[in-house]
N, C-alpha and C positions, 0 to 999 in steps of 0.2 A: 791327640788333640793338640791343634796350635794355637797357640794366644796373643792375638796381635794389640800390641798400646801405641795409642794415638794419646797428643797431646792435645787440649784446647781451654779459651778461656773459658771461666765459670763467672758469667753476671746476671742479673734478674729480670734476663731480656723476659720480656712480655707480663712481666708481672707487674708494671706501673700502678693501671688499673684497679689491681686485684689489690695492692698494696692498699692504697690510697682510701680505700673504701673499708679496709679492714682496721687502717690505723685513724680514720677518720672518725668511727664509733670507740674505739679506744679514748681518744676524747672527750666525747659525751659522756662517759665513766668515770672520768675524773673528777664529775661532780660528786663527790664524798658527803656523806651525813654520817653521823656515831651512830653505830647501831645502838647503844643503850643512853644516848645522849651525853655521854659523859667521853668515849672517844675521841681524839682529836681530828680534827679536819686538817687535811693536809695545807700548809701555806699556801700565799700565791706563789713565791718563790719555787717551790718547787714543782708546782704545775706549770708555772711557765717553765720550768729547765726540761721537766719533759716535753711541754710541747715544742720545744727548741730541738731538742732531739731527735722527736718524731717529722717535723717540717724539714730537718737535714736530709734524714733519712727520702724522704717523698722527693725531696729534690735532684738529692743523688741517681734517684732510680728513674724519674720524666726526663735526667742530660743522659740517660746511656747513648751510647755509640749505636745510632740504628747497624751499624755491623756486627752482628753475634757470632767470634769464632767458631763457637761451639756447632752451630747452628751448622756453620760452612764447615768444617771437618766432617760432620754426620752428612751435608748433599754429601761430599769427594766420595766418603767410604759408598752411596748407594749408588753414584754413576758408576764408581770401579766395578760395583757388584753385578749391574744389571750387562756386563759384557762378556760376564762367566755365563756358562750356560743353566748352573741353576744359581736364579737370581733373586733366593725368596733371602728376607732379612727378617728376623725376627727384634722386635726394640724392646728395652726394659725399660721403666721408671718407677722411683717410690711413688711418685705425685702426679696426682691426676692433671692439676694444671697444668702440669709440664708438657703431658702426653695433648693436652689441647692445644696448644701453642704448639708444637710438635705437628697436630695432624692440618692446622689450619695453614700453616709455612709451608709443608709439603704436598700439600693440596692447590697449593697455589703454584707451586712448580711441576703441577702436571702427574707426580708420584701415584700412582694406585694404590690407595694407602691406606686401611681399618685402623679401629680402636677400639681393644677390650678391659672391661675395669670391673672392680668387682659388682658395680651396676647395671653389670648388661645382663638381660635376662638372657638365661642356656638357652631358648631356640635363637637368637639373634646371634648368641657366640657361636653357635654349632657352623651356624648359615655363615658368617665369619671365615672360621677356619675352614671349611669347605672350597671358599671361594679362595684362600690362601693358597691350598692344595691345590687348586688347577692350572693347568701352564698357562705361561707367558703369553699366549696364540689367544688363549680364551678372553672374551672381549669382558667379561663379568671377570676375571681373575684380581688378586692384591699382590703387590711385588715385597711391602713392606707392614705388616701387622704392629702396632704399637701396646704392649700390654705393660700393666698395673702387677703387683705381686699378688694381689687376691686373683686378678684377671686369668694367669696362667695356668690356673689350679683344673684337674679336672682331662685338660688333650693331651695327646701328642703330638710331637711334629714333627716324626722322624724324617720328614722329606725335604724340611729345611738345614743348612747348614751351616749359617750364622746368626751372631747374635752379638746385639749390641747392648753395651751397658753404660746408658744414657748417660745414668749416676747409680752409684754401686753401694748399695747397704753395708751397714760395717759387721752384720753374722752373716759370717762366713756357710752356714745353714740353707739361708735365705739366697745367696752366690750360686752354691750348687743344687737349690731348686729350680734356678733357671736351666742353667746347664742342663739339666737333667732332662726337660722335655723333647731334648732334640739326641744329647749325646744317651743314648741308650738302648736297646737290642731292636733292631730294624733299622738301625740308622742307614741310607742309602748312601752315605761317603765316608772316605777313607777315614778324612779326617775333618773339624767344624772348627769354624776360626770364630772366637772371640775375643770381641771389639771393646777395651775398655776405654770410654773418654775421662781423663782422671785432669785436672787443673794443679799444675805444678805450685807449689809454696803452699799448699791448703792442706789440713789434718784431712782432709779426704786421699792426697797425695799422701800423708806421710803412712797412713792405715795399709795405702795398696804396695806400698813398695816395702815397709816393714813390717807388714803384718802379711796380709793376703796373698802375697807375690813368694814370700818365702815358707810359708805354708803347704804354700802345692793344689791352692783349691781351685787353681785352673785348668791343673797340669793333669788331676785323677782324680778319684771320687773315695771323697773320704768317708763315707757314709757309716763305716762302723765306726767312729768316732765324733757320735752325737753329744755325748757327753762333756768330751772336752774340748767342742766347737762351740755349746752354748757356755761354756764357762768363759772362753775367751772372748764373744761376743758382751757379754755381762762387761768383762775387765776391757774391754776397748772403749765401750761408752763410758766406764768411770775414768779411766786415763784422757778419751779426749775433753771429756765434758769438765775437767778440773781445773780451774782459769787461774789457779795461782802454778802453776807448771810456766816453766818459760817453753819455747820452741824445742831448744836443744835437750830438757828434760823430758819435755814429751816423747820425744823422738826416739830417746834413751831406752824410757821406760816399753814402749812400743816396741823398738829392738828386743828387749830381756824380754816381753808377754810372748815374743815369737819363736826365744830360743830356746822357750821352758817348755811351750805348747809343742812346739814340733818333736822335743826327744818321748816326749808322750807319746805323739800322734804314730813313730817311729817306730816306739816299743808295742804299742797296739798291734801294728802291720805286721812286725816281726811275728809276732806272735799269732793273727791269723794266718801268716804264709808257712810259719809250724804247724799248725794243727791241719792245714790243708796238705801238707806233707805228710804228716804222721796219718790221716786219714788214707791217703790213697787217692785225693780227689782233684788233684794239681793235673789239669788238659790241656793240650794244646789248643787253643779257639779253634783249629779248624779241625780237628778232632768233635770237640762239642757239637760244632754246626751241622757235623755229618751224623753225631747219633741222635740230632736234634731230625735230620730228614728222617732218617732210618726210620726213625719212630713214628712216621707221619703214614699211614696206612689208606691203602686204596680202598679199604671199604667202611671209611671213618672218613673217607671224603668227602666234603659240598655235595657233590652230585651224586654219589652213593645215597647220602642219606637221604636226599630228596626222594630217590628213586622208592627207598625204602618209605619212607610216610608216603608217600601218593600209593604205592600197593597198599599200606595197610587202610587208610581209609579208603580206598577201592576197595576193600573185602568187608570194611565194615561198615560201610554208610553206601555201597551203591556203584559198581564199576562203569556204567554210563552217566557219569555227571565229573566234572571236574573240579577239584576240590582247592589245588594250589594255582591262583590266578597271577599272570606277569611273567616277562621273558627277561626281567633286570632283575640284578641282585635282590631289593628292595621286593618281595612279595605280598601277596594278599590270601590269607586262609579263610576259604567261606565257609561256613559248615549254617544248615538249618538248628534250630532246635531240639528236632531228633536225634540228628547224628550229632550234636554237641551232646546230648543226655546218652547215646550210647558209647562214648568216648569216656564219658565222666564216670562208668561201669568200670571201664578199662581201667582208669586211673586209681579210680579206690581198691583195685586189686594189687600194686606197685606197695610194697612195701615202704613204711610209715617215711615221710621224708620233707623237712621243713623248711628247705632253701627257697627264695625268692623263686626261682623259675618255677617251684613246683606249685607254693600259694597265686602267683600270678596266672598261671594255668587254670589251676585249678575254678581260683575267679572267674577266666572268662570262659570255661565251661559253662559255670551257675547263673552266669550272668546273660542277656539275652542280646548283647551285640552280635550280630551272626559273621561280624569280618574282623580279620585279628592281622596287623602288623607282622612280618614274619621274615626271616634270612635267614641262608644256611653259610652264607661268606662272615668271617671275621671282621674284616675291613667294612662291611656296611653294618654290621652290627655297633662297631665304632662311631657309627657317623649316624648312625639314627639310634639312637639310645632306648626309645620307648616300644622298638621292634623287638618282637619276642626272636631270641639267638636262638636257631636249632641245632644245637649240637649235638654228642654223641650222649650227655648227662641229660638233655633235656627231660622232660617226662615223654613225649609225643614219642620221640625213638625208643625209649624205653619201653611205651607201651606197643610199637612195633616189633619190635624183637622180641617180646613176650610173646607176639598172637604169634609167630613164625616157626612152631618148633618144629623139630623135623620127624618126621615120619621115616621109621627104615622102611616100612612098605611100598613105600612112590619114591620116586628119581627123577628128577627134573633132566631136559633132553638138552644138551648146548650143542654148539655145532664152531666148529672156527676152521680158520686154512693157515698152515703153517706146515714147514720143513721142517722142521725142529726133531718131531719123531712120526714113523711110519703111520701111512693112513688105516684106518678101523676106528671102533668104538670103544673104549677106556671109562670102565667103573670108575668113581672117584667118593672120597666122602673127603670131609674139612672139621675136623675137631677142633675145641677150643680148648687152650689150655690156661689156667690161672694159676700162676707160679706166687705161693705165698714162702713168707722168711723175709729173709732184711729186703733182698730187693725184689717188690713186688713189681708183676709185671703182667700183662695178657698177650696170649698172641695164638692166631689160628694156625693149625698145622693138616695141611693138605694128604693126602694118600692115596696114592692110583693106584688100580690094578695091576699096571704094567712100571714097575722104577724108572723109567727113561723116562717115562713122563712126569711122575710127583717132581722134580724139582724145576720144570718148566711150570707147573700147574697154574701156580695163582698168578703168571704174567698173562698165561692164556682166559686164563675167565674174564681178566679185564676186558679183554677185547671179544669174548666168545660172543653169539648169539642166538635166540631162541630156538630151536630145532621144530620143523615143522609137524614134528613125529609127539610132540606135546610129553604128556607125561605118562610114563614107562612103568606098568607097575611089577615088582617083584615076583609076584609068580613062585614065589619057594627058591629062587637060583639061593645056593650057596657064597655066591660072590661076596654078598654084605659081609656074612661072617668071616670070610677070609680077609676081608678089610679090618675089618674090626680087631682080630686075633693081629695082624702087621700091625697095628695101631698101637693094640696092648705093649707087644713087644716092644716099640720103640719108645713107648711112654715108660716104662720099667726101668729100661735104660737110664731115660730123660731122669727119670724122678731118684734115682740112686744119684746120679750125679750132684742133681741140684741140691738135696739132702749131705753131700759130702761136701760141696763145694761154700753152702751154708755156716756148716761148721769150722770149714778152715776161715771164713772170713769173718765168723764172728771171732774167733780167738786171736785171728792178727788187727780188728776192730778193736777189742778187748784189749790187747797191750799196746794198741797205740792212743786208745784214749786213757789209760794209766798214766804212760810216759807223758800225752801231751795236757792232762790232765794236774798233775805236778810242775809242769814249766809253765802253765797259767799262773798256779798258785805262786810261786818263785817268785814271778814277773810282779801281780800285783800287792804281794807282802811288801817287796820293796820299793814299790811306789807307794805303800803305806808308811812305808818309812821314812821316805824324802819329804811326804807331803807334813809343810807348817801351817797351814792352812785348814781350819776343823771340818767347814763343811768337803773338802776335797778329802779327810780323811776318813770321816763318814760315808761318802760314796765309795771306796774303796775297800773299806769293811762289808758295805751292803754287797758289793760286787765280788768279794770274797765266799759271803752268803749264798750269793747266785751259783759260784762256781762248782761248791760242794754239793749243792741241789739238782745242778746241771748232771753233773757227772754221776750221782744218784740214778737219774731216771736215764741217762742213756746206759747205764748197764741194765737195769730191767727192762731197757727194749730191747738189749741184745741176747739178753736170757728167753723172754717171750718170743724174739724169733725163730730162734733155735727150735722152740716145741714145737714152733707151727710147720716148718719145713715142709712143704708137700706142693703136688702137682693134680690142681683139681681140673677134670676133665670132662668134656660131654659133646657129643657130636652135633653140628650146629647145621648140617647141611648131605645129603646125597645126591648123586647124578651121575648121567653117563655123557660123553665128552664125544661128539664125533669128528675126527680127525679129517680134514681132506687137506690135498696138497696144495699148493701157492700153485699157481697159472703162470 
């Protein structure tokens, strides 16, 4: 992540107005009465000295320089940006007005430009950032989005790559809740520049360059260290808000909140990048990304599992009628009455399950709307929120792979053309396996008749299709059994293994969370012992408290794994495979 600082002035462009009107009923207040008659009424002396004061003030702020640096620094930074090829700018402010002033100046320069605050109703924001997300080309598209800290809560915007900070809150919390929407997993660039505008000689200047800057809360994400982000937010506002401080004390003090919070922040890191060591769980990111694909299955796909619910309400509501309406992501599930009440049969047989997708379901089963909002894409399940997400947890899959068990007496017929292995017909079956112990896992495991073919198998079903010979019934061959007996076998194998393998990782589990277990405790005794401070020394007693609890329940989960070791298995599928050659 890079962090680009621009300088510019800070004065109360565009708030005249706003001023004027605010400190003009401030006024009318000044008319004092004793609440119990016996109070005093403020002099006129000193009504008049404020309103002396307040009249300066109105004055000062109707002579600004119609030039607003600030203003001119934020166009430079959005012409540089709109000459990169992605040119979306994401803008921060505390203050709504700001963000008004903000979109009215940039609206008048032609900018494509929204605003979210925390008053905008969710379908207005959605419609927002949607129109954010489309390119540049797109004649509805926004080049620049302006948000409020309530505003941002709620998207993402991995697609953007900047971000400016109009004016920058003094927690540090609140810094890397911005950051956060853009710098985070899916980000599309390498790397996100942010823009901070800070005005030199101001305790907002002296906050970012001795506090913020030498923190690192630009630089990475400090997120396990919530604790001692809000504490130094807490002591920022009491250091700058203390008016008996000259400049150079404040500055002082600002220094020393920085030097004391950082060896914290330092000894925390330290100490998660040990336990990530002592764990075993320290990857190269592009290691991650690969066992992140790895783990992405072709038959937990988008379009798998469509294929899968439109079969099963084709078998249970009526194979001449079509049930999932729309060729765009964004679908439509029609079902009648009927087959809404023979689905809701299906459902009460799913074992007991109380997550939202399953009561929302559930509802529009009972309920008599007969068209239901529907996606099997992640990305529009994001962008339309009140669309029911079809994934592989849903109930509708669930109750499809319920009705689909497999029959050893029938064999579904495929047919595909490939080099790979000699033409003929090839038995095949697909067991699933459920690997329980520490690391839980599923995964199907194919078995042909012929070895040359099982470790092509599940690239070829991808692509296989329907055989015109339909479906094949068993007839007595022995074949199944002799699949089933290969199966066994190599699942005995599997399951010795994962049973031994279990146990050596729970006992080097086991003595790395001892070891790293004890240099937790190390680390925060002795920060119980620097700390002069009571409530800093009570949060590190409680966190003391956490640690022995912590370390508590991860050894009886690594005891519980241990018993559970085993490889549960059941065949999910047969068939027979016809082979022909490539042309």
């Amino acid at each position: 992540m890079t962090t680009i600082r621009r300088q510019a002035a800070s004065c109360l462009y565009g708030l005249a107005p706003f001023l004027e009107d605010i400190l003009n009923r401030h006024l009318d207040d000044l008319e004092w009465e004793g609440t119990n008659g016996t109070d005093p009424t403020p002099s006129s002396g000193v009504i008049g000295s404020i309103q002396s004061q307040i009249q300066t003030i109105l004055e000062k702020a109707q002579a600004l320089d119609p030039h607003d640096p600030k203003l001119e620094a934020l166009r430079t930074i959005i012409r540089d940006k709109q000459e990169l090829p992605n040119n979306k700018i994401m803008l921060f402010s505390s203050f709504r007005h700001t963000l008004s002033y903000l979109d009215e100046h940039l609206r008048a320069d032609g900018v494509r430009v929204g605003m979210i605050h925390g008053g905008t109703p969710d379908e207005e924001r959605m419609a927002l950032r949607n129109r954010f997300e489309k390119p540049r080309e797109d004649g509805g598209t926004l080049d620049v989005l302006l948000f409020s800290e309530v505003g941002c809560e709620g998207l993402d915007y991995q697609f953007c790559d900047c971000i400016v900070n109009y004016d920058l809150p003094w927690n540090p919390m609140r810094v890397e809740q911005r950051i956060g929407r853009i710098d985070r997993n899916g980000q599309q660039s390498e790397s996100v520049a942010i823009v901070n505008l800070i005005t030199p000689g101001t305790v907002d200047a002296d906050i970012y360059e001795r506090c913020l800057l030498r923190i690192g809360v630009f630089e990475h994400a400090l997120g396990g260290s919530e604790e001692i982000l809000g504490d130094i937010s807490k002591e920022i506002k009491n250091i700058a808000e203390n008016y008996s401080l000259s400049e150079e004390d404040r500055r002082a003090k600002l220094q020393q909140l920085a030097d004391n919070k950082i060896r914290l922040v330092q000894g925390q890191e330290r100490l998660e990048e040990k336990q990530m060591e002592l764990f075993g769980i320290r990857l190269p990111e592009d290691q991650m990304k690969k066992e992140i694909e790895e783990a992405s299955s072709f038959w937990l796909s988008p379009s798998s599992l469509h294929r899968l619910a439109t079969l099963y309400l084709q078998n249970t509501c009526g194979k001449d009628q079509e049930f999932i309406l729309g060729e765009k992501p964004l679908k439509t599930l029609r079902l009648s009455q009927e087959a809404r009440n023979r689905l809701l049969r299906d459902f009460q047989q799913l074992s007991g399950q109380k997550t939202p997708p399953h009561r929302e379901w559930e509802t529009w089963l009972k309920g008599s709307e007969p068209h239901l909002s529907i996606t099997f894409e992640s990305d529009c399940a994001s962008q339309n929120p009140k669309a029911a997400f079809i994934m592989p947890l849903h109930p509708l899959v669930k109750q499809a792979a319920m009705s689909l068990e497999a029959d050893p007496q029938a064999a579904t017929t495929l047919k595909v053309q490939t080099n790979e292995v000699p033409e003929g017909r090839y038995e095949f079956a697909i067991y699933q396996w459920q690997l329980h112990g520490i690391r839980e896992d599923l995964t199907l495991k194919p078995i042909a008749s012929a070895k040359e073919l099982t470790p092509s198998l599940s690239r070829l079903l991808e692509k296989a299709e329907d055989s015109t010979h339909g479906v094949q019934e068993n007839g007595g061959s022995t074949v199944w059994d002799e699949l089933d007996a290969q199966h066994h076998e190599l699942w005995s194998e599997a399951r010795a293994k994962h049973q031994q393998q279990t146990q050596e990782l729970a006992a080097y589990r086991r003595e790395s969370l001892s070891t790293s277990h004890r240099a937790r405790l190390a680390l925060l005794q002795e920060q119980l012992e620097q700390a002069d401070n009571e409530n800093i020394q009570r949060m590190r007693r409680s966190q003391i408290t956490s640690a022995e609890a912590d370390y508590e329940r991860r050894t009886q989960e690594l005891d519980e794994a241990m018993e559970r070791a085993d490889i549960i298995t059941e065949p999910v599928a047969y068939g027979v495979m016809e082979v022909k050659g490539d042309a």
